[in-house]
N, C-alpha and C positions, 0 to 999 in steps of 0.2 A: 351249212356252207358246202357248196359243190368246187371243187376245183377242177382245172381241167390241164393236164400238163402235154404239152408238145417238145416231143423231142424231134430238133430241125438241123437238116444241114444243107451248106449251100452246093450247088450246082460244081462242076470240072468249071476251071478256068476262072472262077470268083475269088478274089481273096479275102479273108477275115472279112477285113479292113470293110471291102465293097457289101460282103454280106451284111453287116453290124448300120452301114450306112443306110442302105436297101430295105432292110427290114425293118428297121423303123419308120422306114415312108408309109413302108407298109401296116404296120401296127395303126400306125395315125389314120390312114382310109378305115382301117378294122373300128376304130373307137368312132370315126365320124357316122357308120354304119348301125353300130348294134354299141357304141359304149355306154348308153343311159341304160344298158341290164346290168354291166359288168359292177362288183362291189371292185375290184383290183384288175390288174393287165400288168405284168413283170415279166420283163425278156433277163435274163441269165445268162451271156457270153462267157462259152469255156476259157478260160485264159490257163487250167493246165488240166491235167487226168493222172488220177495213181491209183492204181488196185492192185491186189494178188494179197490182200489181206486187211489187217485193219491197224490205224497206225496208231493204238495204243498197247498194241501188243512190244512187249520191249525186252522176250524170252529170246529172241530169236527166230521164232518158229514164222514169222511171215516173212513173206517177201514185197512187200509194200514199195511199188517204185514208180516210174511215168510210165503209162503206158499209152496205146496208141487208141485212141476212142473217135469214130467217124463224126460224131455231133456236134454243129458250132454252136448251137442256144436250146437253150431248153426255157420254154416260154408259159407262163402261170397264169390262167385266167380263172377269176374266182367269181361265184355267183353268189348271191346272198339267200339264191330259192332255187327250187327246183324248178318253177314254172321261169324264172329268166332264163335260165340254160336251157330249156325250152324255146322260150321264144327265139333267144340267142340263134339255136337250132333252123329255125324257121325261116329268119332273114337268111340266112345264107343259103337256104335250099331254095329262094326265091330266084328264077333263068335266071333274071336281070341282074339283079345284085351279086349272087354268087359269080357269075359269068367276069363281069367287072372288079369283084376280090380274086377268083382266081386266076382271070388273067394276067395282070398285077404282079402274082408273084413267078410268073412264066420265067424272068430273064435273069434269077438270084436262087428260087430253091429247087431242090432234087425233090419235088412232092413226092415220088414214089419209095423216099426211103422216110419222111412222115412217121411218126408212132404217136397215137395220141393216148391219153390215160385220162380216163374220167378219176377221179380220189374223192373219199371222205375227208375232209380235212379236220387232223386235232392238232391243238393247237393247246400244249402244257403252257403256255404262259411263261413268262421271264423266270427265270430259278430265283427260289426263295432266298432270302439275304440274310445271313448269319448276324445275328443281332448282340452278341455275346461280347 
């Protein structure tokens, strides 16, 4: 399994609200395009941020609170092969197509602040259930 994670944020002057609306128009063009590679497509909206530690520490020693994180969605496209995320690959580097996906998201994302992570994905399974 290939995954492939985008960390997105919207543009000055979008709110949540219009990014979460927008980008799922946009997701929908994305599956009309290349979705017969994808195994999954899951968009993620921040609804809060906490770091400066980990919040099972409970000595004291973190500082674990809201903090302030530029990203509205972190978006999860999973392939079931390597040659679909390939292909996947391919449709979007075609003028025509890419041109039409990324103009699209011209009036909703800051493309230039974009991260994208290709992952191995594992996947432990549900936790074992105490049978006792």
């Amino acid at each position: 399994m290939i995954k492939v994670l985008w960390l997105l944020r919207r543009k000055p002057g979008i709110t949540p609200e219009e990014f979460r609306e927008r980008y799922e128009r946009h997701a929908r063009l994305g599956q009309k395009l290349a979705g017969h590679l994808l195994a999954s497509y899951k968009r993620n909206y921040k609804l809060e941020a906490w770091g400066g530690g980990t919040p099972t520490t409970h000595d004291g020693s973190t500082q674990f609170r809201p903090i302030e994180w530029d990203y509205d969605c972190v978006a999860e496209v999973s392939f079931a092969t390597q040659e679909a995320y390939e292909a996947n690959k391919k449709i979007f580097a075609d003028p025509k197509i890419g041109r039409q996906f990324y103009e699209d998201e011209e009036d909703f994302l800051d493309r230039k602040s974009v991260v994208m992570l290709k992952c191995a994905e594992v996947d432990t399974g549900p936790s074992p259930r105490n049978n006792t």
